[in-house]
PyMOL Python script that loads the backbone (N, CA, C, O; Angstrom):
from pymol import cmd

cmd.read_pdbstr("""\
ATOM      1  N   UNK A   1       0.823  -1.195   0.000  1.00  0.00           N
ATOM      2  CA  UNK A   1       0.000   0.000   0.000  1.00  0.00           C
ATOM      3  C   UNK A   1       0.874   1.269   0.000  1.00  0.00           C
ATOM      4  O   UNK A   1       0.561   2.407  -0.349  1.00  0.00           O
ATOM      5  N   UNK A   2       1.770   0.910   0.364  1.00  0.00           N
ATOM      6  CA  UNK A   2       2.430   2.529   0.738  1.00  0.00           C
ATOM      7  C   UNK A   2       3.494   2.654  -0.612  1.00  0.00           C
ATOM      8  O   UNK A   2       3.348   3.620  -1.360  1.00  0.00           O
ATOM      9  N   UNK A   3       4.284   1.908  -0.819  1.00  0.00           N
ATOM     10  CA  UNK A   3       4.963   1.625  -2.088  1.00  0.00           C
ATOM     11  C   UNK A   3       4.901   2.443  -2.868  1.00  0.00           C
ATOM     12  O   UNK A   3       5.998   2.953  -3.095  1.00  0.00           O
ATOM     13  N   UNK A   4       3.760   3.003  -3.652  1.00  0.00           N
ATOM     14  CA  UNK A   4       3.688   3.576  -4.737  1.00  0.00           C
ATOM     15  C   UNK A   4       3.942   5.350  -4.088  1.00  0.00           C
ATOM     16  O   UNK A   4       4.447   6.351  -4.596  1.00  0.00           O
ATOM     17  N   UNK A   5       3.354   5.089  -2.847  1.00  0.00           N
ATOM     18  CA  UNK A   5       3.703   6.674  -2.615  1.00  0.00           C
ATOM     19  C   UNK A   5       4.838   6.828  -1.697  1.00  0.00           C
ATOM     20  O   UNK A   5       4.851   7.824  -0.975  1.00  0.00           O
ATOM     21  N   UNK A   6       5.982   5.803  -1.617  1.00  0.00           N
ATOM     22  CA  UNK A   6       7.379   5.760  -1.241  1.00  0.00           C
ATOM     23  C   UNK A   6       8.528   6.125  -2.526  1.00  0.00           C
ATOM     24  O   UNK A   6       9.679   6.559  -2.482  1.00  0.00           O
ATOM     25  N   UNK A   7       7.844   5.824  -3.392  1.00  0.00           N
ATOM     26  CA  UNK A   7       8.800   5.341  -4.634  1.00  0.00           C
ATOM     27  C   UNK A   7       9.290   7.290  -5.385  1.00  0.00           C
ATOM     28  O   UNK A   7      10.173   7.656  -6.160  1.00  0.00           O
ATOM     29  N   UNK A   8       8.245   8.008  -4.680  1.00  0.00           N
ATOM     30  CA  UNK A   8       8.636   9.429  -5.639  1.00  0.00           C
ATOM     31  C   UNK A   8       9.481   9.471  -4.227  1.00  0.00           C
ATOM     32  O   UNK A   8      10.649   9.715  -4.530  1.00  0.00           O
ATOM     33  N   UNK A   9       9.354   9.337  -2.890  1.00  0.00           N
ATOM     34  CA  UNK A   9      10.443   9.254  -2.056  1.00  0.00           C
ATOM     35  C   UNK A   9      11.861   9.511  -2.085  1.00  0.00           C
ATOM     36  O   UNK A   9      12.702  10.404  -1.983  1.00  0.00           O
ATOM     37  N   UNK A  10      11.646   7.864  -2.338  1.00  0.00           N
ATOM     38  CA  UNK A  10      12.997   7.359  -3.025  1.00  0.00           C
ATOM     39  C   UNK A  10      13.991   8.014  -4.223  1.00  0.00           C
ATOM     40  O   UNK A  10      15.201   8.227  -4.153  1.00  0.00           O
ATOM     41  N   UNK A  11      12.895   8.304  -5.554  1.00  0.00           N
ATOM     42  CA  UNK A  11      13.616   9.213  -6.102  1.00  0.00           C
ATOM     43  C   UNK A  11      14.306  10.346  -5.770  1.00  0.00           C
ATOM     44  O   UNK A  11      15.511  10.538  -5.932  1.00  0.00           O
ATOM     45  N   UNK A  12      13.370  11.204  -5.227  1.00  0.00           N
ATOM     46  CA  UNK A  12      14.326  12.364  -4.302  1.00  0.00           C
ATOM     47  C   UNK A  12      15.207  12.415  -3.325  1.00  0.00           C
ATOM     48  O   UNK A  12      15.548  13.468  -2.786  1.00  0.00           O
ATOM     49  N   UNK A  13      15.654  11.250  -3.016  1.00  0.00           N
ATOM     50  CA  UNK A  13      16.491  10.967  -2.074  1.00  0.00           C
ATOM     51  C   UNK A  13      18.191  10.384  -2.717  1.00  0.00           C
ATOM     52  O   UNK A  13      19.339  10.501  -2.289  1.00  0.00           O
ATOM     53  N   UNK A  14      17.562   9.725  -3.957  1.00  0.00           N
ATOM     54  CA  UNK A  14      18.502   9.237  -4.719  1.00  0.00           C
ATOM     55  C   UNK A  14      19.836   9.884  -5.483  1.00  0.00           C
ATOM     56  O   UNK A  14      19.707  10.222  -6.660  1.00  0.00           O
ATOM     57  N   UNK A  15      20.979  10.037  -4.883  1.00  0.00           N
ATOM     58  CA  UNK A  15      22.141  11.451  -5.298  1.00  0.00           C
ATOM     59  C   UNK A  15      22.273  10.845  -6.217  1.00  0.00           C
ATOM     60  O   UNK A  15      23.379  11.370  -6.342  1.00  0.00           O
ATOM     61  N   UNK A  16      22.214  10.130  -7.140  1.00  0.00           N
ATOM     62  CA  UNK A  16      22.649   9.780  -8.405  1.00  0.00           C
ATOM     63  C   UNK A  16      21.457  10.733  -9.465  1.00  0.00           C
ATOM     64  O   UNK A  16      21.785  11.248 -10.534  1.00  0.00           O
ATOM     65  N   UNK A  17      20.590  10.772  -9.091  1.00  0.00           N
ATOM     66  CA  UNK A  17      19.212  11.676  -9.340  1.00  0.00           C
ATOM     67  C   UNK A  17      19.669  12.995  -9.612  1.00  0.00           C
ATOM     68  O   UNK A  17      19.253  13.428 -10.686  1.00  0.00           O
ATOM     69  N   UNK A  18      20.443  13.810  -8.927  1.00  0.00           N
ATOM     70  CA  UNK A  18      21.249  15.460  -8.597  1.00  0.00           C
ATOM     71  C   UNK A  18      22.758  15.492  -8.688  1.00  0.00           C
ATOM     72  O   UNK A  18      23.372  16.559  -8.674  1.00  0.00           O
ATOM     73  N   UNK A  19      23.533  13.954  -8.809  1.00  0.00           N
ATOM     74  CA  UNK A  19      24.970  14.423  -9.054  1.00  0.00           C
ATOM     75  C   UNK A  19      25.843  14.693  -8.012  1.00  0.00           C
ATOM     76  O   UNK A  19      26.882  14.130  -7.667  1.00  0.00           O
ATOM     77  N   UNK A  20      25.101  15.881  -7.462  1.00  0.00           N
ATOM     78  CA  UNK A  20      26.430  16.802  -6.450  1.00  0.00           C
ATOM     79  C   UNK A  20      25.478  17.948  -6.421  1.00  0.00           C
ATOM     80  O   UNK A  20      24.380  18.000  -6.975  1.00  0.00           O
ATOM     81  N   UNK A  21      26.276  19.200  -5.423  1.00  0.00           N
ATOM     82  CA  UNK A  21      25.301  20.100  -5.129  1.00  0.00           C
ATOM     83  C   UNK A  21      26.759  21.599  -4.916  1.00  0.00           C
ATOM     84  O   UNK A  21      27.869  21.395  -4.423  1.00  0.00           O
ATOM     85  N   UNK A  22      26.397  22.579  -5.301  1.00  0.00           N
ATOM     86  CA  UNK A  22      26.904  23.597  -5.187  1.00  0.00           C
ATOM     87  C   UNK A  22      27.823  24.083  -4.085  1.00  0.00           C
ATOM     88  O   UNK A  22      27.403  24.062  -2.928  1.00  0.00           O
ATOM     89  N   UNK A  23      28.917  24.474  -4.325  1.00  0.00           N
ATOM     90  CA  UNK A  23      29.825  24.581  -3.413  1.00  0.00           C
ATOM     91  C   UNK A  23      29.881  26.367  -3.053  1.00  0.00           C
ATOM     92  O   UNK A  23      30.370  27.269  -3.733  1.00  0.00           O
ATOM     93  N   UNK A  24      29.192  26.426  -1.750  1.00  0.00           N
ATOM     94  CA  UNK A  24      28.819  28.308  -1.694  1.00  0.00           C
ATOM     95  C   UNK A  24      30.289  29.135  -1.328  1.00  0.00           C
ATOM     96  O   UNK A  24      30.862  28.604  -0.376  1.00  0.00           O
ATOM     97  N   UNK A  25      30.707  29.828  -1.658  1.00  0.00           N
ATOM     98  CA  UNK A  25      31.670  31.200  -0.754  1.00  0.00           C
ATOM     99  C   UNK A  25      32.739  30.946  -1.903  1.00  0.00           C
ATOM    100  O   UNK A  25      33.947  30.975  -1.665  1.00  0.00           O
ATOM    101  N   UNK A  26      32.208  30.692  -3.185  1.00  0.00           N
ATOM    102  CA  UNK A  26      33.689  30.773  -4.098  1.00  0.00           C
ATOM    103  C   UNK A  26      32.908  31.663  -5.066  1.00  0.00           C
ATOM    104  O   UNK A  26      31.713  31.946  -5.149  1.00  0.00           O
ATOM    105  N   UNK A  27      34.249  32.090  -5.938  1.00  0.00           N
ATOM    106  CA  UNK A  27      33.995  33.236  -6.618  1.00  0.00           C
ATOM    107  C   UNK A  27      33.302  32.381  -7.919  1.00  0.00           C
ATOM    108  O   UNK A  27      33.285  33.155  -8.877  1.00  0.00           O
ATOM    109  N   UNK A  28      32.875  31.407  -8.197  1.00  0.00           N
ATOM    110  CA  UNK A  28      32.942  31.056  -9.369  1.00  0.00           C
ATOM    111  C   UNK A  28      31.986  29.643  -8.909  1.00  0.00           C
ATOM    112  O   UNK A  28      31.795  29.524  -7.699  1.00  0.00           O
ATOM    113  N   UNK A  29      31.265  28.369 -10.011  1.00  0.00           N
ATOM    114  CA  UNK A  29      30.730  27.243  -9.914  1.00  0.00           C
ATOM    115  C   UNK A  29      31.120  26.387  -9.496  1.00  0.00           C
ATOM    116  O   UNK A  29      31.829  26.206 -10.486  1.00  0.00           O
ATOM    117  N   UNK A  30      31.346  25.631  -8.926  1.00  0.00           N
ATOM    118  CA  UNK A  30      31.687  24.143  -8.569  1.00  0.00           C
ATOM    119  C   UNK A  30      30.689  22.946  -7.936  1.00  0.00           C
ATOM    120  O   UNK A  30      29.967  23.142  -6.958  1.00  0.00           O
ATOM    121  N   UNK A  31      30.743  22.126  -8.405  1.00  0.00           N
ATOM    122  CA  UNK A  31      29.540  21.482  -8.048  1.00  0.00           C
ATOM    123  C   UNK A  31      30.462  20.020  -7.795  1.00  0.00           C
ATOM    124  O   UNK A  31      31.185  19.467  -8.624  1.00  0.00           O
ATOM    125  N   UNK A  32      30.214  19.638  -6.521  1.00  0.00           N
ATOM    126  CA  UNK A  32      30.701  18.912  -5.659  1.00  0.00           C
ATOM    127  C   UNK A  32      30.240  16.944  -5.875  1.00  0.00           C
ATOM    128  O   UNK A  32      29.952  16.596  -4.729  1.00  0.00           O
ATOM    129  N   UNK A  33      30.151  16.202  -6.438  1.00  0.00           N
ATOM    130  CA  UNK A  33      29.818  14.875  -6.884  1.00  0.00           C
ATOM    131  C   UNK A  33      30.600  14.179  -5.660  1.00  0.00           C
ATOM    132  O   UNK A  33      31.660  14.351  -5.059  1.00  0.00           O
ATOM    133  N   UNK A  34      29.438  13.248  -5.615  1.00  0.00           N
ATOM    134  CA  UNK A  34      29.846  12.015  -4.764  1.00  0.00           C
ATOM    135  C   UNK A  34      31.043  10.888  -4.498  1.00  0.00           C
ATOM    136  O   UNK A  34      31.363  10.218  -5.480  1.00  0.00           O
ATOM    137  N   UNK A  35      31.514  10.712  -3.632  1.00  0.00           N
ATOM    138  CA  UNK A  35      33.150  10.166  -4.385  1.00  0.00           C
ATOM    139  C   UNK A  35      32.289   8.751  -4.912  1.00  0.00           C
ATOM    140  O   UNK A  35      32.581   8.855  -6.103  1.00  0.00           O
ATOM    141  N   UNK A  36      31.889   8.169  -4.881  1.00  0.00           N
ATOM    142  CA  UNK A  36      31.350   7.346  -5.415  1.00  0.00           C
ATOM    143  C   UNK A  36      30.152   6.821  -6.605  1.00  0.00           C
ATOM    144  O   UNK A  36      29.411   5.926  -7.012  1.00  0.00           O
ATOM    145  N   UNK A  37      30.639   8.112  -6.744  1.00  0.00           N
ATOM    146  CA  UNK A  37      28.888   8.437  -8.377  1.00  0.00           C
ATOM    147  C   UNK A  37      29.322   7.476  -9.312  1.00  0.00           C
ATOM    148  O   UNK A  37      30.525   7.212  -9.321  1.00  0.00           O
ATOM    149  N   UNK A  38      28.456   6.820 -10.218  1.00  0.00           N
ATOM    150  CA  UNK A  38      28.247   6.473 -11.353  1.00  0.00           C
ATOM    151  C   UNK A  38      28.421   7.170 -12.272  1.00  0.00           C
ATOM    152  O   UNK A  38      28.943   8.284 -12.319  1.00  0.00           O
ATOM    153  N   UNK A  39      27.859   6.359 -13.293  1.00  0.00           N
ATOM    154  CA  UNK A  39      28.062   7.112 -14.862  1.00  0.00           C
ATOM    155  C   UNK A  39      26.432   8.587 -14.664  1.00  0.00           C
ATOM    156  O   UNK A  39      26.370   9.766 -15.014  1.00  0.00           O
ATOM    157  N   UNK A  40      25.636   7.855 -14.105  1.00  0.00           N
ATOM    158  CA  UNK A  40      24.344   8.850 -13.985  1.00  0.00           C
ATOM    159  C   UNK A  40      24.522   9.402 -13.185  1.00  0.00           C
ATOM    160  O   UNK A  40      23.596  10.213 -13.197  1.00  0.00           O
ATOM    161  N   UNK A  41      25.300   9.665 -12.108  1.00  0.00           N
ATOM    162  CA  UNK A  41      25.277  10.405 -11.425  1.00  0.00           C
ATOM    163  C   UNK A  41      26.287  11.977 -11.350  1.00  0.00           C
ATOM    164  O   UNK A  41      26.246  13.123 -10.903  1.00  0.00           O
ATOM    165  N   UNK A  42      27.234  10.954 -12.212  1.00  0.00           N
ATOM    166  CA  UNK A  42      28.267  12.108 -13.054  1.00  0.00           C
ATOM    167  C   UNK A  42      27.357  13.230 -13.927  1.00  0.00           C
ATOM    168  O   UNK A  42      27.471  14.454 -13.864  1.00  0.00           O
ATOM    169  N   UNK A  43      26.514  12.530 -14.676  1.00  0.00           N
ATOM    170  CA  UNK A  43      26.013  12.847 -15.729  1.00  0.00           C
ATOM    171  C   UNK A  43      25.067  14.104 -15.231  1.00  0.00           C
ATOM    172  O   UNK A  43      25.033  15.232 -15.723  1.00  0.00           O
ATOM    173  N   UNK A  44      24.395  13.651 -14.243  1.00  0.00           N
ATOM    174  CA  UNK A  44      23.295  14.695 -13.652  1.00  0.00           C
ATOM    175  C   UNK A  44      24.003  15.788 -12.501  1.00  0.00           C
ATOM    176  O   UNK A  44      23.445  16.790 -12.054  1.00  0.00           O
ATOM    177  N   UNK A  45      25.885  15.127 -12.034  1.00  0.00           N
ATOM    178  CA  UNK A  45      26.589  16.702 -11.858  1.00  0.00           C
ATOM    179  C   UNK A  45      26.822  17.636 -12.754  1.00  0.00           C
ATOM    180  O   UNK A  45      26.970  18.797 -12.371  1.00  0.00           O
ATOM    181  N   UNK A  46      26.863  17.456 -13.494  1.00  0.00           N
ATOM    182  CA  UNK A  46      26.837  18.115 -15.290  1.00  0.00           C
ATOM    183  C   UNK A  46      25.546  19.045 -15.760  1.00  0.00           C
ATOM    184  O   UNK A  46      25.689  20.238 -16.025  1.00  0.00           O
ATOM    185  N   UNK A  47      24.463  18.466 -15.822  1.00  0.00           N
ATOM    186  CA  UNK A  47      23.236  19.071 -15.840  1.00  0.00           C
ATOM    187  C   UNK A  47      22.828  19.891 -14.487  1.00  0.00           C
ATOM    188  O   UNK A  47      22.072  20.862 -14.491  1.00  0.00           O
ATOM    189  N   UNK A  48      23.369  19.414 -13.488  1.00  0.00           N
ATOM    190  CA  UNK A  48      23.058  21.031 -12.337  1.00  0.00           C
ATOM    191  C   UNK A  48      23.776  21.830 -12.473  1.00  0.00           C
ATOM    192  O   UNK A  48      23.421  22.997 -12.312  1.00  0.00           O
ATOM    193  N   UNK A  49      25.359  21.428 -12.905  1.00  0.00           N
ATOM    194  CA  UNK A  49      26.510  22.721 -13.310  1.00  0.00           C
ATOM    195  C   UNK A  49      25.830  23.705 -14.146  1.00  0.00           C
ATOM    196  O   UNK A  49      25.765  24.920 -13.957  1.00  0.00           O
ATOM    197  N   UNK A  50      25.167  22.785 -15.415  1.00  0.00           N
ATOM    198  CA  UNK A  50      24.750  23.820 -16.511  1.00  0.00           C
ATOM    199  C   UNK A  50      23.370  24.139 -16.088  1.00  0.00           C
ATOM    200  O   UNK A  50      23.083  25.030 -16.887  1.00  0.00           O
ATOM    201  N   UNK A  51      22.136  23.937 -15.184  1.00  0.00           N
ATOM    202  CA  UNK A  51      21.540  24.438 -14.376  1.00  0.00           C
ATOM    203  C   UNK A  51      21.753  25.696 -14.061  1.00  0.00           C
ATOM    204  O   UNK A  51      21.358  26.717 -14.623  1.00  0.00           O
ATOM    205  N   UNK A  52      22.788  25.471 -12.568  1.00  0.00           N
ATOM    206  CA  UNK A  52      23.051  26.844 -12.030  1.00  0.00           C
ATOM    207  C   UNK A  52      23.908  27.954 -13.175  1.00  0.00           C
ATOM    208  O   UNK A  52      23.807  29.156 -12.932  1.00  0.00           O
ATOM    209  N   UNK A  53      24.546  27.614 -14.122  1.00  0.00           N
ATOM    210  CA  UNK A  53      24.857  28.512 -14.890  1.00  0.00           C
ATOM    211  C   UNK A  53      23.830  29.157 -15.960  1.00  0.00           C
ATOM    212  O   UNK A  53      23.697  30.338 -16.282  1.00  0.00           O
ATOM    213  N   UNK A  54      23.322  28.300 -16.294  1.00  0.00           N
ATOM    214  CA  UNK A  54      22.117  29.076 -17.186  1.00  0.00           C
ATOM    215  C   UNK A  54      21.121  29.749 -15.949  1.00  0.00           C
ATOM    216  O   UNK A  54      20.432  30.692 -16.338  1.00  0.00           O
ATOM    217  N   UNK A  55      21.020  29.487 -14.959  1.00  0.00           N
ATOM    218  CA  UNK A  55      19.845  30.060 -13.868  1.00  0.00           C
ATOM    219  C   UNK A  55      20.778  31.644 -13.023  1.00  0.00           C
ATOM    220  O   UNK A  55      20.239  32.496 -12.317  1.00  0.00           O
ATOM    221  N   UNK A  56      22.139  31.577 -13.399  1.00  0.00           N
ATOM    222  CA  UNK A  56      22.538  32.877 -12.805  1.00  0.00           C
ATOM    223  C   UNK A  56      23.020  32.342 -11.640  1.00  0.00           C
ATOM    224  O   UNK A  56      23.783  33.262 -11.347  1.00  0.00           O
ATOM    225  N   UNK A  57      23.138  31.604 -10.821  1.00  0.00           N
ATOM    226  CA  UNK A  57      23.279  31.661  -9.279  1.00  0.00           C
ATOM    227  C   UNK A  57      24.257  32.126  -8.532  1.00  0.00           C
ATOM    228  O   UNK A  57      24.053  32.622  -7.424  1.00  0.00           O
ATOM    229  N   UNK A  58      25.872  31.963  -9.278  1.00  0.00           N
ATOM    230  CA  UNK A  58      27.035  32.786  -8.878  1.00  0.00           C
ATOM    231  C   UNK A  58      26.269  34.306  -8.627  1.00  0.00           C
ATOM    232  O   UNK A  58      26.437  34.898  -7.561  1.00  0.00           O
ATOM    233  N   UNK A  59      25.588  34.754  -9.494  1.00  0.00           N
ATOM    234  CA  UNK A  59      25.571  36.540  -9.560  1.00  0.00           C
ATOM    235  C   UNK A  59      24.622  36.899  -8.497  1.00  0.00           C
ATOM    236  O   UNK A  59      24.743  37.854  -7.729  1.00  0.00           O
ATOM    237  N   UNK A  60      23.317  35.727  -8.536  1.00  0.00           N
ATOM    238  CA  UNK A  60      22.196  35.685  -7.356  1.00  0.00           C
ATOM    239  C   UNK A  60      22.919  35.587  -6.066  1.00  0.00           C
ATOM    240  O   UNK A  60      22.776  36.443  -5.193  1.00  0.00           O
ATOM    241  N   UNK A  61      23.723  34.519  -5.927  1.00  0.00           N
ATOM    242  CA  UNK A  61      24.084  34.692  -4.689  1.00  0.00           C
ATOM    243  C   UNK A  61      24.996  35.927  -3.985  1.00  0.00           C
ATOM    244  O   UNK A  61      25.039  36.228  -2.793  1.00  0.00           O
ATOM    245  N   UNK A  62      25.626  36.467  -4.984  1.00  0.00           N
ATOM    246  CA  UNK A  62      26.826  37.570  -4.893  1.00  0.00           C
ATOM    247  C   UNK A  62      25.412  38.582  -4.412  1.00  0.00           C
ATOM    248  O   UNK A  62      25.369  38.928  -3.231  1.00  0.00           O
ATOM    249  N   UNK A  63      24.439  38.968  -5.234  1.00  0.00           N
ATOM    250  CA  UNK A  63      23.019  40.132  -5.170  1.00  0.00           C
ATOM    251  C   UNK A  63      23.064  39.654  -3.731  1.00  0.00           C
ATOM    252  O   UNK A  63      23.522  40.490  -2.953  1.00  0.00           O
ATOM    253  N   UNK A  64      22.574  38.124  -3.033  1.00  0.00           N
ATOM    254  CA  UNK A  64      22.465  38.436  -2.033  1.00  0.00           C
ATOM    255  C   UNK A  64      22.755  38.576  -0.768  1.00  0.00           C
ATOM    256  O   UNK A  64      22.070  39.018   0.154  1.00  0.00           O
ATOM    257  N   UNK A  65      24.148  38.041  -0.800  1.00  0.00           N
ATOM    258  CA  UNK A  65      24.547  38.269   0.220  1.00  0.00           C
ATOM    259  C   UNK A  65      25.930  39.676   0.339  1.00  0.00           C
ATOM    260  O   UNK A  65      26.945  39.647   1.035  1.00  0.00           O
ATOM    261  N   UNK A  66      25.537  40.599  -0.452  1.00  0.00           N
ATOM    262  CA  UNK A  66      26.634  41.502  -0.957  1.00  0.00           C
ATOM    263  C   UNK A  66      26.093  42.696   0.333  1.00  0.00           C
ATOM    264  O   UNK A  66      24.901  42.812   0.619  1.00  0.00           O
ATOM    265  N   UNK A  67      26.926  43.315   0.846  1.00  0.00           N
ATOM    266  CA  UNK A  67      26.467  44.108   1.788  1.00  0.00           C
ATOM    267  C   UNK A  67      25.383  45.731   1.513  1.00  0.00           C
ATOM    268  O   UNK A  67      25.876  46.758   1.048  1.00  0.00           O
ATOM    269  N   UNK A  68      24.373  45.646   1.790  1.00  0.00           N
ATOM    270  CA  UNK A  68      23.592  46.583   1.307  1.00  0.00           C
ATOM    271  C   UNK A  68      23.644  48.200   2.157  1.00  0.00           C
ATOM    272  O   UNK A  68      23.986  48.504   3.299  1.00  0.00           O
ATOM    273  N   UNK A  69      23.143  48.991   1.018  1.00  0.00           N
ATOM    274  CA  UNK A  69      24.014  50.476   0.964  1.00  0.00           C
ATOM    275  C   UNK A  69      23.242  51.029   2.603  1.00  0.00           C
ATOM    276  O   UNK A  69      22.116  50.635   2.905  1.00  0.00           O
ATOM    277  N   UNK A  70      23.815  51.693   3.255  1.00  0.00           N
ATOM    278  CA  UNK A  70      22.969  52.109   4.054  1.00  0.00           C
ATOM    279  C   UNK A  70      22.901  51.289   5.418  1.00  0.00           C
ATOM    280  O   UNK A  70      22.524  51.830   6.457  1.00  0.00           O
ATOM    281  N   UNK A  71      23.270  50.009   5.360  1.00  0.00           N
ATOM    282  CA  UNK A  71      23.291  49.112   7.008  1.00  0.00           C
ATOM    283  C   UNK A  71      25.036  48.906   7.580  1.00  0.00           C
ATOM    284  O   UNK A  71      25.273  48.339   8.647  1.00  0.00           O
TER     285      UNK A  71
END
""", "prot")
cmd.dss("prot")
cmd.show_as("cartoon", "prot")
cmd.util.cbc("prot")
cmd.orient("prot")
């Protein structure tokens, strides 16, 4: 019974699913993979690299944590 609504779970839990995940306080991208990834899991560190680069996030994160005028 529960199975079917474990299984989207599971997917999201699965790092081969995401690769690796963003490495914050550098001037530039890096996206951090599992020492133990696969071929898919390589594959999908690749597609969040080009993710966060097509989505801006180096510049987003610089916007927000950059010290604002006036505090």
């Amino acid at each position: 019974m529960l199975k079917p609504a474990l299984r989207g779970v599971g997917k999201r839990l699965d790092y081969a699913e995401y690769g690796g995940g963003p490495l914050l306080g550098l001037a530039g991208l890096v996206v951090k993979a599992h020492g133990s990834s696969n071929r898919r899991a390589f594959k999908s560190a690749i597609r969040v690299a080009g993710e966060a680069l097509t989505g801006g996030i180096v510049d987003r994160m610089r916007a927000a944590f950059a010290p604002q005028a006036g505090t």
